[in-house]
C-alpha positions in Angstrom: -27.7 4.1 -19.0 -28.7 7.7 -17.4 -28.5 11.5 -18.6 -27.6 14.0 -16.8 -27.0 17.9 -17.6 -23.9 19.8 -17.1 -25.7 22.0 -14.1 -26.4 18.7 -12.6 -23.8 16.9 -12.7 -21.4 20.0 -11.3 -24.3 20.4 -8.6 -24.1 16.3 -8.0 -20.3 15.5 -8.9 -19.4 12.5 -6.5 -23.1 10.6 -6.9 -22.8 10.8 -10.6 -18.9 9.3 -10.5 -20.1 6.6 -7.9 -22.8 5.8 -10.4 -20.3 5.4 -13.7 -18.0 3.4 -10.9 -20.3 1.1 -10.2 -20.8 -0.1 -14.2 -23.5 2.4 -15.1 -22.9 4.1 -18.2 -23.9 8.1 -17.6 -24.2 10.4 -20.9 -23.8 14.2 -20.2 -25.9 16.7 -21.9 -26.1 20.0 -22.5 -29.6 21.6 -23.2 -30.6 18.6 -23.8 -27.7 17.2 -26.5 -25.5 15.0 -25.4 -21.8 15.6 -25.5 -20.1 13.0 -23.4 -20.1 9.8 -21.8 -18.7 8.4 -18.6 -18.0 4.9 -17.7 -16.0 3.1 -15.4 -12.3 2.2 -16.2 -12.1 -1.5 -16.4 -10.1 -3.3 -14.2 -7.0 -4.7 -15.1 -6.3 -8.4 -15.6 -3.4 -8.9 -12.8 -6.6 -6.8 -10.6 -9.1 -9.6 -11.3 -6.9 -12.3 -10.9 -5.9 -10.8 -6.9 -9.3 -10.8 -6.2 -10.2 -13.5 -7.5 -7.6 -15.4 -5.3 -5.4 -16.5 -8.1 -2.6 -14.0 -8.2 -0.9 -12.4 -5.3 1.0 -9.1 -5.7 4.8 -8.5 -5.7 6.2 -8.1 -2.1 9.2 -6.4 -3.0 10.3 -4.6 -6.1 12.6 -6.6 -8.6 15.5 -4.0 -8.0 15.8 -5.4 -4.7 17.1 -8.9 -5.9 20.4 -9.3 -5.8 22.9 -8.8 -8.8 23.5 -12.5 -10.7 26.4 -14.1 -9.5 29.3 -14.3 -11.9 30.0 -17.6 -14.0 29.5 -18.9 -17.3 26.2 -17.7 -19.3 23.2 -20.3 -19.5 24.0 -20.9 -23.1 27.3 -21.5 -22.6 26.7 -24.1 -19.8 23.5 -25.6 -22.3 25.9 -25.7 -25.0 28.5 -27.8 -22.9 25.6 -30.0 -21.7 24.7 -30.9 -25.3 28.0 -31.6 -26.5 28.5 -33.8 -23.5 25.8 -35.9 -24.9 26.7 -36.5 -28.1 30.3 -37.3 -27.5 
């Protein structure tokens, strides 16, 4: 974990970000006190899975598939399917 003051950090903006983006925790001070922190935002769990390998994103958005095609409803066809058995 570093410090840094305000003066500093508005003088060295993008070193101090890099350094919170790459884990370090940075605690902003003023005269001395400190008043803040900044840390990286963690990564999501869809993120680590793609780069782990074991995920893959979407291609195409799902308001691209097209519209169900019109019949009878899953329950209905599960119901018949049932019946059919016992009968």
């Amino acid at each position: 974990m570093s410090e840094v003051g305000i003066r500093a950090l508005k003088q060295n903006a993008s070193a101090v970000v890099a350094e919170a983006a790459a884990g370090e925790t940075v605690t902003i001070t003023d005269r001395g006190r400190p008043v803040a922190q900044l840390t990286a935002i963690p990564s999501s769990r869809l993120r680590q899975l793609v780069e782990a390998g074991r995920a893959r994103r979407a291609r195409r958005s799902i308001t691209d598939l097209p519209a169900p095609e019109p019949g009878p409803s899953l329950s209905d066809e599960l119901r018949a399917m049932r019946d059919a058995e016992r009968y």
